[in-house]
C-alpha positions as CSV (number, residue, x, y, z in Angstrom):
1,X,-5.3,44.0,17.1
2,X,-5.6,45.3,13.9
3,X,-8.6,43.9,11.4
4,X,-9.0,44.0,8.0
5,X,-13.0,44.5,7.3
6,X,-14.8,43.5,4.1
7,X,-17.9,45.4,3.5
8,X,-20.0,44.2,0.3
9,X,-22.1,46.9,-1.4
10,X,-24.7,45.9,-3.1
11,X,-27.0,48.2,-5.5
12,X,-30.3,47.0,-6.2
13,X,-33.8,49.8,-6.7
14,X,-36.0,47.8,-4.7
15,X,-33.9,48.3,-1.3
16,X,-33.0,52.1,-1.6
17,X,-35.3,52.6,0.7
18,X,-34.1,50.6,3.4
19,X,-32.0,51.8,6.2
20,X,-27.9,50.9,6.2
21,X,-28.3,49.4,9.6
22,X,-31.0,46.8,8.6
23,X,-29.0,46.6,4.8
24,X,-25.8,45.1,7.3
25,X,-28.8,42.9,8.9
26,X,-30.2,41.3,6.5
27,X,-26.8,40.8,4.3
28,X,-25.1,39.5,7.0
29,X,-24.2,35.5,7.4
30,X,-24.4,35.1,11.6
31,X,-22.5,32.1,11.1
32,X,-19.6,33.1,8.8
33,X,-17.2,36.3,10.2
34,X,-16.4,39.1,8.2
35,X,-13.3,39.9,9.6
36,X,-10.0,38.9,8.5
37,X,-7.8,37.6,11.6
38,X,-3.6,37.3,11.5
39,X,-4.6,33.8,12.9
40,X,-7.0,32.9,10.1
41,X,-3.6,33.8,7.7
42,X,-1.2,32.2,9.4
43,X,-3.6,28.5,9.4
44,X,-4.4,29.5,5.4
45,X,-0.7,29.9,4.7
46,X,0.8,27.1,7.0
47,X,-1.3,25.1,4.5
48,X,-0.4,26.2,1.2
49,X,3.5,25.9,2.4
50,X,3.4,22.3,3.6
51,X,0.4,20.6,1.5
52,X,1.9,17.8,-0.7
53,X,1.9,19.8,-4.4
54,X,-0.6,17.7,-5.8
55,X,-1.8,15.4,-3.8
56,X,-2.8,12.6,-5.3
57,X,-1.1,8.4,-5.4
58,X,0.0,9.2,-9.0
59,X,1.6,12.3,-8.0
60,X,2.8,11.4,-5.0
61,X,4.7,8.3,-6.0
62,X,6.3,10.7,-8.9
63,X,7.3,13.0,-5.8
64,X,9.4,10.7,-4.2
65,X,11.4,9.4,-6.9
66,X,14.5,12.1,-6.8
67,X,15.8,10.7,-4.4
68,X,15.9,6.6,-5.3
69,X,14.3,5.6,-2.4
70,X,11.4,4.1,-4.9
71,X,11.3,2.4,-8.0
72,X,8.2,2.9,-10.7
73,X,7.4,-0.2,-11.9
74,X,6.1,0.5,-15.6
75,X,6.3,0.3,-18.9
76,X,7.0,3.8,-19.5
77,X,9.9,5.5,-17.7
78,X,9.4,8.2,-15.5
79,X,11.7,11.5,-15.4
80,X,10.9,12.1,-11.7
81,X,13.8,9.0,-11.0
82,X,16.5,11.4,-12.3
83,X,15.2,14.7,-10.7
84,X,13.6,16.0,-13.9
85,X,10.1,16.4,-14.9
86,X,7.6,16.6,-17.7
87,X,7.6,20.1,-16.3
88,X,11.4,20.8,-15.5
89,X,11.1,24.2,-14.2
90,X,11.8,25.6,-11.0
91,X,8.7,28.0,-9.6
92,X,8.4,31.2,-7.3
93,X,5.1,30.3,-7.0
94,X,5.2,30.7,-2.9
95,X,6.2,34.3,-3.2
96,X,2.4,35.4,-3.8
97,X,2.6,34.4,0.3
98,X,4.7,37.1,1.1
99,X,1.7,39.4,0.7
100,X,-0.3,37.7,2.6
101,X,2.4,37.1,5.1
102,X,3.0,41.4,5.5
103,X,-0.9,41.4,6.3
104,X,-0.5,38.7,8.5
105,X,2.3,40.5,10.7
106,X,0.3,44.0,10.0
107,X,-2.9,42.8,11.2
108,X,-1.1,41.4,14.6
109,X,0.4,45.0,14.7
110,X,-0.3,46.7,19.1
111,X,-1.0,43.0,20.1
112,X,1.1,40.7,22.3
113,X,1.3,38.2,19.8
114,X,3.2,40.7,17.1
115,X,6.6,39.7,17.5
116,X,5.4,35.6,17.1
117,X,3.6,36.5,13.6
118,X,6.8,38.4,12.4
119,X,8.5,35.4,13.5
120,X,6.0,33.1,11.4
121,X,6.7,35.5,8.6
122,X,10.5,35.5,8.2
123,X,10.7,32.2,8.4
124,X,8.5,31.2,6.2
125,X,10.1,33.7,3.7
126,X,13.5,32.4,4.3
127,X,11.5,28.9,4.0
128,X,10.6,29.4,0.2
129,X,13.8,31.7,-0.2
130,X,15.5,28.4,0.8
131,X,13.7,26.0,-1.5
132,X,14.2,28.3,-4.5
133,X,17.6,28.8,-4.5
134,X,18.2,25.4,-3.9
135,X,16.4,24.5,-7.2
136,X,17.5,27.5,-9.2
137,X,20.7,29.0,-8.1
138,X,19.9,33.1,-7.9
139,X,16.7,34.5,-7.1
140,X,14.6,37.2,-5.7
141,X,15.1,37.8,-2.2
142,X,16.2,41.2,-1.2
143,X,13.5,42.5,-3.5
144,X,10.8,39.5,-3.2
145,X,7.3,40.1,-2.1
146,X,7.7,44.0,-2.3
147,X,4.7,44.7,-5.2
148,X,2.4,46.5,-2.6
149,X,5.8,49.1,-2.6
150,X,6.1,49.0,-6.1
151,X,8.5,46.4,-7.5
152,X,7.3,44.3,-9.4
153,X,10.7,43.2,-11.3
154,X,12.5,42.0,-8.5
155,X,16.4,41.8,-8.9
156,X,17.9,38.6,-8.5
157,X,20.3,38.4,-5.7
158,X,23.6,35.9,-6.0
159,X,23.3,33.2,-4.5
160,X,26.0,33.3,-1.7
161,X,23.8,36.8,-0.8
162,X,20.3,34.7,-0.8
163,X,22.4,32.7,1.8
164,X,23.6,35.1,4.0
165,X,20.0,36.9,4.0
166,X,18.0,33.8,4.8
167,X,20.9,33.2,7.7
168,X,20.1,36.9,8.5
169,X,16.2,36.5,8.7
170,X,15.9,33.0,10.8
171,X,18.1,35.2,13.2
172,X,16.2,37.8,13.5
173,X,12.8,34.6,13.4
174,X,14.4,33.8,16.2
175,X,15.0,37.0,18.0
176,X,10.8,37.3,17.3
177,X,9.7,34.2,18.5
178,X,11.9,34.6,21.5
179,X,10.2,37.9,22.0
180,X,6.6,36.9,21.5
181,X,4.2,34.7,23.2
182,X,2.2,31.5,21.7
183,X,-0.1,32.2,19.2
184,X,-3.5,31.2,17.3
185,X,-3.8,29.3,13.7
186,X,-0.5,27.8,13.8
187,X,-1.6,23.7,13.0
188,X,2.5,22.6,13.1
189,X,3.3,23.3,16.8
190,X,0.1,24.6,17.8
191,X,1.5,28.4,18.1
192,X,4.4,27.2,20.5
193,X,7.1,29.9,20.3
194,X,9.7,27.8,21.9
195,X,9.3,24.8,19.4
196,X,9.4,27.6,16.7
197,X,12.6,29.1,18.1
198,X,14.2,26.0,18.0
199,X,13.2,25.2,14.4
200,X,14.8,28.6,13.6
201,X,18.1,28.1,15.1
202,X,18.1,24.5,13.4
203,X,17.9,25.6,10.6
204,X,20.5,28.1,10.6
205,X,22.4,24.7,11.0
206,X,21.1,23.3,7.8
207,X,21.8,26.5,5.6
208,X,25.3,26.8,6.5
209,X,26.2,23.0,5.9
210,X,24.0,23.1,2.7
211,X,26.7,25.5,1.5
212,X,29.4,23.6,3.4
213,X,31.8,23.9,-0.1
214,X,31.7,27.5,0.1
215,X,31.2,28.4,3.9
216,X,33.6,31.1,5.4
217,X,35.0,30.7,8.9
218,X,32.8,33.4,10.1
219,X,29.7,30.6,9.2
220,X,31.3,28.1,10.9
221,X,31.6,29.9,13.7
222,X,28.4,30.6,13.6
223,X,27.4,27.1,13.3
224,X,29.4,25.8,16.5
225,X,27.7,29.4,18.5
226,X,24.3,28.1,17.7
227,X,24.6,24.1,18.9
228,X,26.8,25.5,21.8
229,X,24.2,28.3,23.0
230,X,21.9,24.6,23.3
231,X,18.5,26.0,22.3
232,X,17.5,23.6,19.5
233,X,15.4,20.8,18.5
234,X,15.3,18.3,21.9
235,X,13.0,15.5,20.2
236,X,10.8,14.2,18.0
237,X,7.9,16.4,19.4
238,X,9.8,19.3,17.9
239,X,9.6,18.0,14.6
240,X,8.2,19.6,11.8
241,X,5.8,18.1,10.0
242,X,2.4,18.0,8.2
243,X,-0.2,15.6,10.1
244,X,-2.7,14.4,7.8
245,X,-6.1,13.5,9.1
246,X,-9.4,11.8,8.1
247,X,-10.9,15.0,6.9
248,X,-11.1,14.3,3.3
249,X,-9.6,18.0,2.6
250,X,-6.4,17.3,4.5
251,X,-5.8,12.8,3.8
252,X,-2.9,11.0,3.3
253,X,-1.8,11.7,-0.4
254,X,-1.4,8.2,-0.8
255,X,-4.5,6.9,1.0
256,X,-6.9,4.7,-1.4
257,X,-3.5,5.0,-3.6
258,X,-3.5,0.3,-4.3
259,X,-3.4,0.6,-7.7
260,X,-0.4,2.8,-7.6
261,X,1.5,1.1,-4.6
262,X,1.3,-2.2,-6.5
263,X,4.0,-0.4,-9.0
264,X,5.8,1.8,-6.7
265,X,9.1,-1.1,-5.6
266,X,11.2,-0.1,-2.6
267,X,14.4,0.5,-4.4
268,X,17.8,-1.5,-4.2
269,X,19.2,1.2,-2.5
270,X,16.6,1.5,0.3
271,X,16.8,-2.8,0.5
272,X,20.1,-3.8,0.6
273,X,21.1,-0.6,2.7
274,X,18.4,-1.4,5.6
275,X,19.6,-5.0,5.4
276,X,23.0,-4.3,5.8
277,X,22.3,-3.0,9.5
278,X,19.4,-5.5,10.1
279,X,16.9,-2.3,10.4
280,X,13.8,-3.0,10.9
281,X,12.3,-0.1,9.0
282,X,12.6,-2.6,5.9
283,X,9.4,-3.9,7.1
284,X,7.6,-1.0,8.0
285,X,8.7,0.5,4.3
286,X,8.4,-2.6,2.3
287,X,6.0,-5.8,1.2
288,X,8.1,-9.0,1.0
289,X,8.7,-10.2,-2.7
290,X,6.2,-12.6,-3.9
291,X,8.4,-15.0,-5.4
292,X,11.1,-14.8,-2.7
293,X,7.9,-15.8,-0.3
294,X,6.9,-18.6,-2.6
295,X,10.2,-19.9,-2.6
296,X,9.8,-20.7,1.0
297,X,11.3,-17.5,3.1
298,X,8.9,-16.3,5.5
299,X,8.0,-12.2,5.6
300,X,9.9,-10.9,8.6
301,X,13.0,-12.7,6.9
302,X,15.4,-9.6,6.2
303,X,16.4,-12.2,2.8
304,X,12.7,-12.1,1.8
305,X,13.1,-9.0,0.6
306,X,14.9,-7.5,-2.8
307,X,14.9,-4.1,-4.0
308,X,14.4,-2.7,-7.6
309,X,17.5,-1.5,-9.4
310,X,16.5,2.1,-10.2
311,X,19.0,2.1,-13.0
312,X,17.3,-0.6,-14.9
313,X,14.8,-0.3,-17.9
314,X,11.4,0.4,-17.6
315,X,10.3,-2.2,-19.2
316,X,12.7,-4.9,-17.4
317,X,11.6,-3.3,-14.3
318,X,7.4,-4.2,-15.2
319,X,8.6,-7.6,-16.3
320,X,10.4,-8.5,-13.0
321,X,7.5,-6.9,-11.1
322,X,5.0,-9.2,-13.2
323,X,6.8,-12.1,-11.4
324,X,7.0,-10.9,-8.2
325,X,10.9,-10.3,-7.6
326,X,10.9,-7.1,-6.3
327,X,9.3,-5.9,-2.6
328,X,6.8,-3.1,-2.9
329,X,5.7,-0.3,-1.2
330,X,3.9,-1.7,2.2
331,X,0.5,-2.1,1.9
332,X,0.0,0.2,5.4
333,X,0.8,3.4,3.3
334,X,-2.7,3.1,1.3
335,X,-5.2,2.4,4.1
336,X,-5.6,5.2,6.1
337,X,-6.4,8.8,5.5
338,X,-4.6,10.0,8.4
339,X,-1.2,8.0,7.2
340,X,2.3,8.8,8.0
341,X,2.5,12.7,8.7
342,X,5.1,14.3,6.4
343,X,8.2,15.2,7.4
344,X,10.1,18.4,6.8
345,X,13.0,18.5,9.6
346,X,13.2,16.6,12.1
347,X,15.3,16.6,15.2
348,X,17.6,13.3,13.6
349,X,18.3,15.3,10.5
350,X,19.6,17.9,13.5
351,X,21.7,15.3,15.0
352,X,23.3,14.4,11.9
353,X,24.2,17.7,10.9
354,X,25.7,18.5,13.6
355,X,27.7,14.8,13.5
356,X,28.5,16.1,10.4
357,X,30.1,19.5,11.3
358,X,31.9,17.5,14.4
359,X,33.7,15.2,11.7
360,X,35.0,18.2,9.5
361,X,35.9,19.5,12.9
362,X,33.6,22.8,13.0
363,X,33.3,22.6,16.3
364,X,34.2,19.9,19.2
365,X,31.6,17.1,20.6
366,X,31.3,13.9,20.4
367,X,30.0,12.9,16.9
368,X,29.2,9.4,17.5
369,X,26.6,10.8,20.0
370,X,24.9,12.5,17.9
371,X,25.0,9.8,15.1
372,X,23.3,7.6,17.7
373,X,21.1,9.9,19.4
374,X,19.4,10.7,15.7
375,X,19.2,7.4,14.7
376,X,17.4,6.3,17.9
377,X,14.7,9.1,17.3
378,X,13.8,8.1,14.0
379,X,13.2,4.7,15.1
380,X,12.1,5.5,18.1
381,X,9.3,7.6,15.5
382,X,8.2,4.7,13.8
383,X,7.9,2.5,16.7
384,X,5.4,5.3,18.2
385,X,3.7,5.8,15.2
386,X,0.2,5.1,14.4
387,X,-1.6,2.1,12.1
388,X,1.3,-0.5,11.8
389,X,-0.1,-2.7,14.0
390,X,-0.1,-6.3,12.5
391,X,1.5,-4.3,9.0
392,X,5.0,-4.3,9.9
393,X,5.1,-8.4,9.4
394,X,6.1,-9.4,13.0
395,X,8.8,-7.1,13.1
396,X,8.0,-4.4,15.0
397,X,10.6,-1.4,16.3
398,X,10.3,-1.9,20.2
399,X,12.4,0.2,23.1
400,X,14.9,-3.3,22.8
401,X,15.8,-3.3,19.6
402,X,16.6,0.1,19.3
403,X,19.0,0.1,22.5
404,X,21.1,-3.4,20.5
405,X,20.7,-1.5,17.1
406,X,24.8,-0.3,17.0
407,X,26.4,-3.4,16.1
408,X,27.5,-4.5,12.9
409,X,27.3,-2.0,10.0
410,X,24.9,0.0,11.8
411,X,28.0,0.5,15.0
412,X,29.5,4.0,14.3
413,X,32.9,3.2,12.5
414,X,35.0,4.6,15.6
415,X,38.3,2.6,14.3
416,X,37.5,3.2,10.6
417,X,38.0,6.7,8.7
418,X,36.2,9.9,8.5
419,X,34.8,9.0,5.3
420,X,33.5,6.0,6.4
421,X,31.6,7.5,9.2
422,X,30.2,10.4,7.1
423,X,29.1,7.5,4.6
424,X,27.2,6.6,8.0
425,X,25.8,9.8,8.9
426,X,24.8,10.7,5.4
427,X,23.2,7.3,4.5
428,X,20.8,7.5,8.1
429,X,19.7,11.1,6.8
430,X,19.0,10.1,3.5
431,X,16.8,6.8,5.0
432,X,15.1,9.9,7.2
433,X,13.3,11.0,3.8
434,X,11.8,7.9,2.7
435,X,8.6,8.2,1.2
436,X,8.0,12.0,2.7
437,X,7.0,13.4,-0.9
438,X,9.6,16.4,-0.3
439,X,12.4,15.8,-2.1
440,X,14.5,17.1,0.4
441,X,18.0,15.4,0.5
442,X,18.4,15.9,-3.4
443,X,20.8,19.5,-2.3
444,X,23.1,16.6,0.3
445,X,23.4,14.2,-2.8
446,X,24.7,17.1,-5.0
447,X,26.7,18.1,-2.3
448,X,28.1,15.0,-1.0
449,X,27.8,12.5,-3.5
450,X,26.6,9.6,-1.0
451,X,24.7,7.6,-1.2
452,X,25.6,7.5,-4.9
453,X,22.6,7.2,-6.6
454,X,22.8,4.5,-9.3
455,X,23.4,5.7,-13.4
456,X,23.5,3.9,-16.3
457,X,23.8,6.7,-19.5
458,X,21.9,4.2,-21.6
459,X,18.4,4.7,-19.1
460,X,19.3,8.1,-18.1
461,X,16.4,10.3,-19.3
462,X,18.8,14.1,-18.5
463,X,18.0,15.7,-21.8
464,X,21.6,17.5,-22.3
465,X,23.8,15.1,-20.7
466,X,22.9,11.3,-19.5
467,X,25.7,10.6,-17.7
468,X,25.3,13.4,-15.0
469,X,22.1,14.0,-12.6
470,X,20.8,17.4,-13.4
471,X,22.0,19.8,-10.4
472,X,18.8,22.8,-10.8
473,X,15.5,22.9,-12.6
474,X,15.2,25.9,-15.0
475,X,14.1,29.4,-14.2
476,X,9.7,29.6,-14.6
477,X,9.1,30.6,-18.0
478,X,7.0,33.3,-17.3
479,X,10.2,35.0,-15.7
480,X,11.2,36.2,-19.6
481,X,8.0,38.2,-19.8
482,X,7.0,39.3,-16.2
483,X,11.3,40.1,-15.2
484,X,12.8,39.1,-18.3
485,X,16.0,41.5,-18.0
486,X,16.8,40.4,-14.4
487,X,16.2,36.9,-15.4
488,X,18.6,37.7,-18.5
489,X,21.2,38.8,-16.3
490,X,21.0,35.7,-13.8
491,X,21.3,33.0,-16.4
492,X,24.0,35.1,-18.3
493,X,26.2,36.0,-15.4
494,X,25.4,32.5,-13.4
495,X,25.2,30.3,-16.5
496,X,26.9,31.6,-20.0
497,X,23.1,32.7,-20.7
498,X,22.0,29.0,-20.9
499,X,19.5,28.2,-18.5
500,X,20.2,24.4,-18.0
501,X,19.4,21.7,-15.7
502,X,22.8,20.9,-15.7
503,X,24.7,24.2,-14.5
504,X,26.0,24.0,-11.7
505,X,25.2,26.4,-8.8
506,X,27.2,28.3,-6.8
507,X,27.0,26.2,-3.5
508,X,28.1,22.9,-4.8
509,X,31.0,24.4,-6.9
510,X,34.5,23.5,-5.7
């Protein structure tokens, strides 16, 4: 195992005299090491990648709006509802990791546990290679992370290339972790190369369908070799996911967050579409609304409940809040520092991919098994799931209701058409991110279209065009000084040389 030691020289007269074996003795801290360690990296990186951005209630609240599973109920209108910002830039922020990340594998270099830290390394590149494409269109990738070789102006690959290389290194993840043997400083699956081999395959899954308008044959063969070879996610304890604890360092990002939850309204969308299957999530995720409660209903009354119409104004949206007509956030998600871990990917997401990819006949199986079998983990989650005890107003999840949950709308439309039972699939994976701060079914709404997220021009706050959601943020602006003539030629062969929120990338062209 290979080290990296830090010695601190330190020149002072009076101590010339004394030895360099008692300088090391007296300078030294017996209780702090000096010694850097791949598992030290790998806990210090693991961090940085999954932390909430800011995490803070204000912040937080912001963070989920993209997807219109919230409402903000204020005066002034917040960009976040229509996946813009203050701030609408994209960021390539979590390539300073990759450094750290080659140390991390280097230091491991001679040690059993090499091949699991290359592992942890391409994925988590092919993690933030991921993200940024997604947000940006092409990036860095072939080139990213190389400064210590000397490029420092990475080129920017195409897009459909960025693809094909992060396919190439969760592969080759995989091929690591399957290799390797369970590691230290790994807080997500406490160094467990299996669960990390799985993640890697499944998300080979989740790349390919992500560019599902522009995947060959070849991927979707790839596609139906991976869920046929079997070794993916097999539960929820292969999830992944950010655990939050009562170390103040590492809360809840909405813990001690009332004066924000009492303006943060479940949104229409989230209401009417967890009432239409008689989902008892509704109460986990939502207050009942005042006035609806004063007007006689009772709070595990599915009717007691009424969303906020993200499409409204912002200032019709604080009036109606004033007078309690819409439900808002439940009061369980600001009481506890070790709330609701964060999810990234979870095994349900899996199943519905795959139900997915079944439908549009990428492979054989039987989709509605995998429809059910995801929904029945994600409830099966919350019902397991810490502090909503007497919060979830007499409504709790139990083993019974989730074995009579497919009936009615919720009942996978076997006699009904494809579309209607993608509308299925694609509405359970977009309830999976509710409230997870992560943004992360935005890419399936531009893809898809469903659920179809609510626009009225006249509230619309897209700065070119208000009758369209924007599809990318904007390259970092630092890019035009620090790589400006790769970043020229990105936005002028991807864009026409404007570098717009409303350009459409390459995977969701038809």
């Amino acid at each position: 195992m290979k080290n990296l030691k830090y010695t601190i020289t330190v020149v002072i007269s009076l101590f010339l005299a004394v030895s360099c074996s008692n300088f090391e003795d007296i300078n030294t801290d017996p209780n702090k090491t000096n010694e850097v360690t791949p598992s030290m990296l790998a806990t210090q990186i693991l961090k940085d990648t999954y932390r909430f951005w800011n995490p803070n209630p204000s912040d937080f609240t912001s963070g989920n709006l993209f997807n219109k599973h919230i409402a903000m109920l204020e005066t002034n209108p917040n960009p976040y509802q229509y996946f813009y910002s203050y701030w609408p830039y994209g960021s390539f922020d979590s390539y300073t990791r990759l450094t750290d990340l080659q140390y991390m594998a280097q230091f491991a270099e001679g040690g059993a546990d090499e091949p699991s830290y290359k592992g942890l390394q391409l994925f988590l590149k092919a993690w933030y290679g991921f993200n940024a494409t997604l947000s940006m269109g092409d990036i860095p990738y072939s080139e990213a992370g190389k400064a210590l070789e000397g490029i420092t102006q990475p080129k920017y690959d195409k897009q459909a290339d960025v693809f094909d290389e992060i396919l190439a290194d969760l592969q080759q993840a995989e091929a690591y972790f399957a290799d390797g043997v369970n590691f230290s400083g790994d807080f997500i699956y406490g160094g467990n190369v299996t669960k990390w081999r799985r993640l890697c395959n499944a998300m080979q899954l989740k790349v390919i369908q992500t560019m599902s308008k522009k995947a060959s044959s070849e991927h979707k063969a790839r596609f139906a070799a991976i869920v046929n070879a079997g070794n993916l996610m097999t539960g929820n304890e292969d999830n992944l996911k950010l655990v939050f604890s009562t170390n103040a360092n590492a809360a809840y990002p909405m813990w001690n967050g009332e004066s924000r939850r009492i303006y943060t309204g479940v949104s229409e969308m989230t209401v009417n579409a967890l009432k239409s299957m008689n989902d008892r999530r509704l109460f986990y995720f939502a207050e009942p609304a005042q006035a609806l409660i004063d007007g006689g209903l009772t709070e595990n009354d599915f009717d007691a409940y009424a969303g906020a119409p993200t499409q409204l104004p912002a200032e019709n949206l604080a009036l109606n809040n004033a007078s309690g007509a819409y439900s808002l956030l439940n009061k369980r998600y600001v009481q506890f520092m070790d709330g609701d871990p964060m999810l990234y990917f979870t095994y349900s997401e899996q199943c519905f991919i795959i139900a997915e990819a079944i439908e549009e006949n990428w492979l054989s199986g039987n989709a509605q098994a995998y429809y059910e079998n995801g929904v029945k983990a994600i409830l099966s989650y919350y019902m397991n799931m810490g502090h909503t005890t007497g919060l979830v107003h007499g409504m709790e999840i139990t083993q019974a209701y989730i074995d009579g949950y497919f009936t009615g709308a919720a009942a996978y439309a076997t006699g009904g058409t494809k579309e209607d039972r993608l509308h299925q699939v694609w509405t359970q994976r977009w309830l999976i991110d509710f409230f997870q701060g992560n943004g992360g079914n935005y890419p399936q709404f531009l893809r898809t279209g469903y659920p179809e997220y609510p626009l009225d021009p006249s509230t619309s706050m897209n700065p070119d065009n208000v009758n369209v959601y924007p599809k990318r943020w904007m390259y970092p602006t630092d890019e035009q000084t620090k790589n400006p003539v790769n970043y020229q030629k990105a936005i002028d062969e991807q864009y026409g040389g404007y570098d717009g929120i409303n350009q459409t990338p390459w995977y969701i062209m038809d």
